[in-house]
Each structure stands twice: as structure tokens, then as C-alpha cells.
KEKE-3310 file (N, C-alpha, C; in steps of 0.2 Angstrom, whole numbers, plus 5000, padded with zeros to 4 digits):
npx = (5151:5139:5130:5129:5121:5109:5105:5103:5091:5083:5080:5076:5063:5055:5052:5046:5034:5029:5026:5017:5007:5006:4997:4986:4980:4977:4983:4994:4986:4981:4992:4999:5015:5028:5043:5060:5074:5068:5064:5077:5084:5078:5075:5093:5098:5107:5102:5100:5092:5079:5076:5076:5066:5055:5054:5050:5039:5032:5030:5021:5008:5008:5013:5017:5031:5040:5053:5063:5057:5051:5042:5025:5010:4999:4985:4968:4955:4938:4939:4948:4949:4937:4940:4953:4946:4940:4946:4955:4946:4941:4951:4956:4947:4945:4959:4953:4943:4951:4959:4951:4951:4962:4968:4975:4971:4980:4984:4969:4966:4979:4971:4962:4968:4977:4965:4957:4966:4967:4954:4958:4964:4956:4948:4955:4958:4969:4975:4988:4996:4985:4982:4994:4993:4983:4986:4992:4982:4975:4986:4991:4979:4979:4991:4991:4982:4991:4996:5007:5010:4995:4998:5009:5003:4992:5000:5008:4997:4990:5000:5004:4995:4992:4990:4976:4972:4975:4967:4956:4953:4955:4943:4930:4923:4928:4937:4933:4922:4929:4936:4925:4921:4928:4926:4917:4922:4931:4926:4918:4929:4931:4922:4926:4918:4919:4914:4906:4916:4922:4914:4912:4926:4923:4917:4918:4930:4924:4917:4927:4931:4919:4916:4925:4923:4912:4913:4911:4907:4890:4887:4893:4886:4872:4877:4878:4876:4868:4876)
npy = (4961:4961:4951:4958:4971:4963:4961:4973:4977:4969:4971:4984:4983:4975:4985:4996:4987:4986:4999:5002:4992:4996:5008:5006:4997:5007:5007:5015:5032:5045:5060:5055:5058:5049:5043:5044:5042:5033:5022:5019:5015:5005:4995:4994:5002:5014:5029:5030:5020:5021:5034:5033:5023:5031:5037:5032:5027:5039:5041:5034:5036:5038:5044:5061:5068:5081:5092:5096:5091:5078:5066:5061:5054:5054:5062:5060:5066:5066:5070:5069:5056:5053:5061:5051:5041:5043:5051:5036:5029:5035:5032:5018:5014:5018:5012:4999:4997:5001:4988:4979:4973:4970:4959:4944:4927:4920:4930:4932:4919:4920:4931:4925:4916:4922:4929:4919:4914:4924:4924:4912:4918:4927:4919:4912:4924:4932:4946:4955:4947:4943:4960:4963:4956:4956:4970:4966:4961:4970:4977:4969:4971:4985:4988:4980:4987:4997:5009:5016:5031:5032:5019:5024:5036:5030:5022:5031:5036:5027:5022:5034:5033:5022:5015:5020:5010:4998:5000:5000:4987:4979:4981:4972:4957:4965:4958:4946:4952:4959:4950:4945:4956:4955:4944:4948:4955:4948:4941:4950:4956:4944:4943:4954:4965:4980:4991:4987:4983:4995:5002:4990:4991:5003:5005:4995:5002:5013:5008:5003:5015:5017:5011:5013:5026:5022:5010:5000:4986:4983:4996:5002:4996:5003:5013:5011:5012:5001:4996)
npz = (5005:4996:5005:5015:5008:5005:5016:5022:5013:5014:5027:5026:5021:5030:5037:5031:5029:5042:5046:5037:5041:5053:5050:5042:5050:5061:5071:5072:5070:5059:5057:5068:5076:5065:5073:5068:5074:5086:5078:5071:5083:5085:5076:5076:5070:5056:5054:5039:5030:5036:5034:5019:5018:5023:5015:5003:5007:5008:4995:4992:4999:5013:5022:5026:5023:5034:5034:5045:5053:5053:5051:5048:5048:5034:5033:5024:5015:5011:5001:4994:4994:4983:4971:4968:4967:4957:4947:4944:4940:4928:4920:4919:4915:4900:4898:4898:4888:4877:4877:4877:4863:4861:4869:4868:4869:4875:4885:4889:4898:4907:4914:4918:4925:4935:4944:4949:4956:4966:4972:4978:4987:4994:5001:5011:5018:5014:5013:5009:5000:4992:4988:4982:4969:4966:4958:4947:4941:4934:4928:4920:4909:4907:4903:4890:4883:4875:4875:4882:4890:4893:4902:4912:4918:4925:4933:4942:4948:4956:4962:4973:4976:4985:4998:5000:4990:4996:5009:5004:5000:5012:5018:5029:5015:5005:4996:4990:4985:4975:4967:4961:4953:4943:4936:4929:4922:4915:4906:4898:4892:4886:4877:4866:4868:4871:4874:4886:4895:4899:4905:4916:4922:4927:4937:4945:4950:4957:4965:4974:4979:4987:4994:5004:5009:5014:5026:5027:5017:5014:5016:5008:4997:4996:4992:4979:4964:4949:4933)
capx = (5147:5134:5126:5126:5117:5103:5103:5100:5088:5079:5079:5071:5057:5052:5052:5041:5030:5027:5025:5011:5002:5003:4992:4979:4976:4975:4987:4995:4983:4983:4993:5002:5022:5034:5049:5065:5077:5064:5065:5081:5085:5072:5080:5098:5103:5107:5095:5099:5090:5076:5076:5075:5059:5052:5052:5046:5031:5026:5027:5015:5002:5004:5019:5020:5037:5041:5059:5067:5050:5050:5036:5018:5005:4996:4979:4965:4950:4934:4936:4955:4945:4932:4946:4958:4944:4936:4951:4957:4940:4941:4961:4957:4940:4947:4961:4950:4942:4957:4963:4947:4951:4971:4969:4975:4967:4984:4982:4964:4971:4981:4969:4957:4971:4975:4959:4958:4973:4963:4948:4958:4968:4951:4947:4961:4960:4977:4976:4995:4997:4980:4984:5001:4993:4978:4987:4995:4976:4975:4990:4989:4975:4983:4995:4989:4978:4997:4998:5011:5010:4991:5001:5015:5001:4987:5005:5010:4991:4989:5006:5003:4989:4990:4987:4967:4968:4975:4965:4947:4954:4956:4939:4929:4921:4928:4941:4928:4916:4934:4934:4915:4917:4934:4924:4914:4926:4936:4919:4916:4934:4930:4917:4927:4914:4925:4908:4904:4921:4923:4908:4913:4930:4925:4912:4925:4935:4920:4912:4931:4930:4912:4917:4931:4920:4907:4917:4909:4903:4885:4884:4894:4881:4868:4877:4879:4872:4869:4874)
capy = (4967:4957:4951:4966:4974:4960:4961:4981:4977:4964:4974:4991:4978:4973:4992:4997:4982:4986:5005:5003:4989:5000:5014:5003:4994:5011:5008:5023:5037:5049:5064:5054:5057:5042:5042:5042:5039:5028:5016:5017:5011:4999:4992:4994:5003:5021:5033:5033:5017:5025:5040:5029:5021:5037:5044:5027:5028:5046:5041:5028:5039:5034:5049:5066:5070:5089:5098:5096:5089:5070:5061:5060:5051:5055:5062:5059:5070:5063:5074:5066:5050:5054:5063:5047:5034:5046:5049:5028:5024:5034:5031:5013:5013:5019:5007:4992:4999:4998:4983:4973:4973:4970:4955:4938:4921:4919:4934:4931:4915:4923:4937:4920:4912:4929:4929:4910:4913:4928:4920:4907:4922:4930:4912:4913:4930:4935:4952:4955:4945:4949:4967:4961:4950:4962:4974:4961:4957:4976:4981:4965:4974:4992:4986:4976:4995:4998:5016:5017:5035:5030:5014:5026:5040:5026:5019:5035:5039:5021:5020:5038:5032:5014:5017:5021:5005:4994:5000:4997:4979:4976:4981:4965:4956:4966:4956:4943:4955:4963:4944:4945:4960:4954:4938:4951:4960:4945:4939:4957:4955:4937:4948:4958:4970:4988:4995:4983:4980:4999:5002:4987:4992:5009:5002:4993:5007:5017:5003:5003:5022:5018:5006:5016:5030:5019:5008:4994:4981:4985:5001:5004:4991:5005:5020:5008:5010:4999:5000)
capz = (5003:4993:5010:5019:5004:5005:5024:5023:5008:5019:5034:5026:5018:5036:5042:5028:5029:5048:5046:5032:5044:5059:5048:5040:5055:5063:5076:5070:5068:5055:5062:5072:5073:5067:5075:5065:5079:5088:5074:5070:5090:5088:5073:5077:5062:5058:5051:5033:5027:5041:5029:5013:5020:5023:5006:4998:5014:5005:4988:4991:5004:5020:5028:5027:5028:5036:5036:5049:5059:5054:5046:5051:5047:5032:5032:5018:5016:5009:4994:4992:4991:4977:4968:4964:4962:4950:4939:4941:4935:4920:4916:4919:4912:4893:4895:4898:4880:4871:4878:4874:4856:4859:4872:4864:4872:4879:4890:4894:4900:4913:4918:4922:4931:4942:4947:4952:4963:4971:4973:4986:4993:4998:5005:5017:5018:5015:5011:5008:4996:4987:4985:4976:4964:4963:4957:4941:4935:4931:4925:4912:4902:4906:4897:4885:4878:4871:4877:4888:4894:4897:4908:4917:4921:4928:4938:4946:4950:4959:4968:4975:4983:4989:5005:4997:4988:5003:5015:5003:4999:5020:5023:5028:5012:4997:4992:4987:4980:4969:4960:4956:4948:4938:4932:4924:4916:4911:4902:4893:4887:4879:4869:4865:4872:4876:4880:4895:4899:4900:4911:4923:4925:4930:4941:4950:4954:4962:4970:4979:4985:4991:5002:5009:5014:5020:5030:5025:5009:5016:5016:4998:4991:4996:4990:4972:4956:4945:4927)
cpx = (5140:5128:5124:5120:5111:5101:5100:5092:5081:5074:5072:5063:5054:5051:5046:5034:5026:5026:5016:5006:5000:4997:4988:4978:4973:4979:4992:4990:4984:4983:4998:5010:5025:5040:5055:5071:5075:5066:5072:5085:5082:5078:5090:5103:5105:5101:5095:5094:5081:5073:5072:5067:5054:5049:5046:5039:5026:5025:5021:5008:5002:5009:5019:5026:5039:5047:5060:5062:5051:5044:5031:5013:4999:4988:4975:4959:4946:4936:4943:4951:4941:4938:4951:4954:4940:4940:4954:4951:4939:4946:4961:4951:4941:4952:4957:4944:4945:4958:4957:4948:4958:4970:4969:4972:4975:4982:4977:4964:4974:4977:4964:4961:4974:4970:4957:4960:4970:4956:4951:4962:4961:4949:4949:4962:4967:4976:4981:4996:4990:4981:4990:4998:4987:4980:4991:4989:4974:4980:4990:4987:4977:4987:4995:4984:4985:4998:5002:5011:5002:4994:5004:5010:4995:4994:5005:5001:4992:4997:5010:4996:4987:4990:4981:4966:4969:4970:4955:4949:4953:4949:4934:4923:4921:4932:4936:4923:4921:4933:4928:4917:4925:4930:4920:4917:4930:4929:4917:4924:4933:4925:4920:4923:4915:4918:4907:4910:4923:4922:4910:4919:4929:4919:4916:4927:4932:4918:4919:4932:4924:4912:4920:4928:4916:4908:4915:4904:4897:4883:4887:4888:4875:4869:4878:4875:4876:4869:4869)
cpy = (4965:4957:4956:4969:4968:4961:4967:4979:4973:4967:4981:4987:4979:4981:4997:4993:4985:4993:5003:4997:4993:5004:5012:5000:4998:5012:5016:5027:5043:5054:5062:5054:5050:5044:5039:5039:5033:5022:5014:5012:5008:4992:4989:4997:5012:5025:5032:5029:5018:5030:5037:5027:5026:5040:5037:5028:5034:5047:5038:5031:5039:5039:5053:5067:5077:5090:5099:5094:5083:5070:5061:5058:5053:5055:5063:5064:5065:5066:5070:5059:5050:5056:5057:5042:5036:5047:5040:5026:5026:5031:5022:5009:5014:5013:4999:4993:4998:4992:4977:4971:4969:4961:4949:4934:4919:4923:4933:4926:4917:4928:4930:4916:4917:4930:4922:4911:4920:4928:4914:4912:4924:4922:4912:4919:4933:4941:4955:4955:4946:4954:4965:4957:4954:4967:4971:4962:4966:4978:4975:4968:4980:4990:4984:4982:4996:5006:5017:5024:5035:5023:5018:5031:5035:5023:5024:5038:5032:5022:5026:5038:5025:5010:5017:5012:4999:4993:4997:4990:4977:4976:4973:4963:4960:4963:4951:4946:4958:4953:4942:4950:4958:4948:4941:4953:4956:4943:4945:4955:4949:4938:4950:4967:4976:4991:4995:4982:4989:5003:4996:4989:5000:5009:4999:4997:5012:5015:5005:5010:5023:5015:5009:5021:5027:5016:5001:4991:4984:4990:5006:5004:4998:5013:5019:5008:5008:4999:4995)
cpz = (5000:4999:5013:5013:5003:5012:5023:5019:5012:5026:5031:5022:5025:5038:5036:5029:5035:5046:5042:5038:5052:5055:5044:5045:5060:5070:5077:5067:5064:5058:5065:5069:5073:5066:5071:5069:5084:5084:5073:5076:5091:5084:5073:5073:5061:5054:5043:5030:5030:5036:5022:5014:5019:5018:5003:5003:5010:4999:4988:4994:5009:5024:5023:5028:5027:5037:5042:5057:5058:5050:5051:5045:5042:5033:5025:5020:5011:5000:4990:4989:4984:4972:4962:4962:4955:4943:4940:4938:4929:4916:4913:4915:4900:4893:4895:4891:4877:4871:4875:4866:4851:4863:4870:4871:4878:4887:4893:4897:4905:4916:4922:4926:4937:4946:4952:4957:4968:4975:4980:4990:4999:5002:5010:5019:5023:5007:5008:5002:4989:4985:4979:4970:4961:4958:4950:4937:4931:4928:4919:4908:4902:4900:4888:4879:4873:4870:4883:4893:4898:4904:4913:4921:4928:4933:4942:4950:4959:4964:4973:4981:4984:4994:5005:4997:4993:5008:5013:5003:5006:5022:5021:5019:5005:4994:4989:4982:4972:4965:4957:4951:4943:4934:4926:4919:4911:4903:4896:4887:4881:4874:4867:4865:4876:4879:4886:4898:4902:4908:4919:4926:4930:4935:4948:4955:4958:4967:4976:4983:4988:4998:5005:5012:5018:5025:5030:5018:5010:5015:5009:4993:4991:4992:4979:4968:4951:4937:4921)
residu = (UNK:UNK:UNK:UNK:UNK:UNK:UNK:UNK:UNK:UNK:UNK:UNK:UNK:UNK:UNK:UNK:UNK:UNK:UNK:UNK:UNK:UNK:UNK:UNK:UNK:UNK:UNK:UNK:UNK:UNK:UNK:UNK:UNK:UNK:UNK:UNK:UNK:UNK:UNK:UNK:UNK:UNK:UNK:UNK:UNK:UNK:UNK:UNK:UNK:UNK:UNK:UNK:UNK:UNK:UNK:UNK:UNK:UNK:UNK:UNK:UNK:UNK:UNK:UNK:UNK:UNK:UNK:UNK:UNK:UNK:UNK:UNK:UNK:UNK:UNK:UNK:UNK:UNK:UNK:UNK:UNK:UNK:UNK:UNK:UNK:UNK:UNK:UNK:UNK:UNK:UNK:UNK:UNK:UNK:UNK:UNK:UNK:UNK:UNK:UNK:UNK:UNK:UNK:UNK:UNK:UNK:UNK:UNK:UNK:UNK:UNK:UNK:UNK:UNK:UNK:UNK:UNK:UNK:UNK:UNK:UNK:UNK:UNK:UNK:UNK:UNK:UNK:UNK:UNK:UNK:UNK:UNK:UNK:UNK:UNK:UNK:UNK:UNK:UNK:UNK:UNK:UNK:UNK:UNK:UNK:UNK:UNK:UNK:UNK:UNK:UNK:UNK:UNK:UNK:UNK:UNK:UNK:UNK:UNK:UNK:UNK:UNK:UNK:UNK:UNK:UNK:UNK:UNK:UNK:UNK:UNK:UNK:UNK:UNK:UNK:UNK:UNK:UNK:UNK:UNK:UNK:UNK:UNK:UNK:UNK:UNK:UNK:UNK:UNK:UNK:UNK:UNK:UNK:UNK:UNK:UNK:UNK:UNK:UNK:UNK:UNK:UNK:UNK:UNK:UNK:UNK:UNK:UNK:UNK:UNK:UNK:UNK:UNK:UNK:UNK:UNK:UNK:UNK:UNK:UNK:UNK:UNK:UNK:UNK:UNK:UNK:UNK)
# end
């Protein structure tokens, strides 16, 4: 029983994985239908772990799922964009003000070796894996504010739309430009300077919906001000 329940567990991992790389890479077009029965005969399996995938795909952004129609391919709107980096830059902008004040030597210790180990991911660029780790060096200090409904509401925001954040980290040359501006933020916090730590986290979070509209580092850096 045990195995079976890792094989399943195993298997809707890879069905998930492959779904979300189809639609940042664009192979899947927004709009476009995915195929419950397809997959399920691709995979060999029956629909319900197919289903399962499905829901977690539309918690995260990436599938519409319609009633008795199947799932298709989330669309975004420029205005959906401005939207979520505008409230994570404030949500995440306050907590990185509280947290400056809370952060022991311990912690900024870890947020400097997060960053390290993202700094070689961009090297290799492994994207994947960055995003996963990326998403540790922020919720550190989220956390570390010590307002949990400020943590659960900034979680539900971000895990609603991480589809947005995937897809700004994929484009070429901001995973390098996301550990510049962490170096900053780690450096405001060893101030303990919530001001600047404020301001860069929420500099951060804009610079990443500038990219996304622009489609490129280049053309953000143009739409960017500096604080």
C-alpha cells in the first residue's frame, strides 16, 4: 500500500511538473485546452490523480478549470500583473520592516547562505531549483516579522500566482539581477535599517512585474526607478 501511494505521489509530481513547463515555455498557449483523458492515456492512470493535479495547477495560476469543460490554460491580463506585484510589494515591503529589527545573526547567516546557493544556481542556470530556494530567502524574513496572518495572507497571495513569479525568474538574466538585489536587502538588514530594507524589498518585487511585462531585464531596467 505504502509503495503504491509513493508511486501515485511520484507520478502526479511528474504530471504537474510537465504541465507547468509546458505553459512557461509557451508550448501550451494561454486558452489552450488540457486534455484530462489525454493525459490520463498518456500516463496510464485513471483520471482521478489527473483531477487532483488539476485543482493544485489552478491554485497556483496556471489552469482554469470549467464544469463539465476541462481545464484551459490560464490567461493574465497586464492589469492582473500590476495588481499582484503591487500588493507583494507592499505585503512584503512591511514585512521586511518588521523583520529588520527581529532578525538574529543566526538568521542573517542563513538568508547570506540562501543567497550564495542562488547565486550558483543562476550560474547553471537552473531555474527549477532556484525558484524553490528562492522562495525560502523570503519567507525567512516574512516570517521572522512574527505576524503570522501578515505570513499566511503574503503565502496565499504568492502561491495563487506562481505562475507570475516562475515565469519573471525564467526570463533571460533576472535570476542574477534577483541575488544583486538580495545582497542589498541582506546588508539593509545587518543595519538594521527597516527603511531601506523596506524600500528594496519592495523594489524587488516591482522590478519583477517590470520584467514580466517587458519581456526582457533590458527593457524593465528602462521602465525602473531608482530609489
Amino acid at each position: 500500500m505504502k509503495k503504491h501511494i509513493e508511486k501515485h505521489l511520484t507520478l502526479r509530481e511528474k504530471i504537474l511538473e510537465n504541465i507547468r513547463d509546458a505553459i512557461v515555455s509557451g508550448s501550451l498557449k494561454a486558452g489552450s485546452r488540457v486534455s484530462e483523458p489525454e493525459l490520463a492515456e498518456r500516463y496510464g492512470i485513471s483520471r482521478t490523480p489527473i483531477r487532483e493535479a488539476f485543482r493544485q495547477l489552478e491554485s497556483e495560476g496556471y489552469l482554469t478549470v470549467i464544469p463539465r469543460r476541462g481545464a484551459v490554460v490560464r490567461e493574465f491580463s497586464q492589469k492582473d500583473v500590476e495588481e499582484f506585484y503591487a500588493i507583494k510589494s507592499i505585503l512584503e515591503g512591511y514585512a521586511a520592516r518588521r523583520a529588520s529589527e527581529k532578525l538574529t545573526e543566526k538568521e542573517l547567516d542563513r538568508l547570506q547562505a540562501i543567497n550564495t546557493r542562488l547565486s550558483d544556481l543562476a550560474d547553471h542556470n537552473d531555474i527549477k531549483t532556484f525558484f524553490k530556494i528562492h522562495g525560502d530567502f523570503h519567507d525567512l524574513f516574512i516570517k521572522a516579522a512574527g505576524n503570522e496572518k501578515l505570513r499566511e495572507l503574503i503565502s496565499n497571495l504568492v502561491t495563487h500566482f506562481q505562475r507570475l513569479r516562475l515565469m519573471s525568474l525564467s526570463i533571460h538574466g533576472r535570476m542574477k539581477i534577483s541575488v544583486q538585489e538580495h545582497e542589498k536587502i541582506i546588508e539593509a538588514f545587518r543595519k538594521k535599517d527597516g527603511v531601506s530594507a523596506e524600500k528594496l524589498v519592495r523594489k524587488n518585487a516591482e522590478y519583477g512585474g517590470k520584467v514580466l511585462m517587458g519581456g526582457t531585464v533590458s527593457n524593465a531596467a528602462m521602465m525602473h526607478v531608482d530609489i
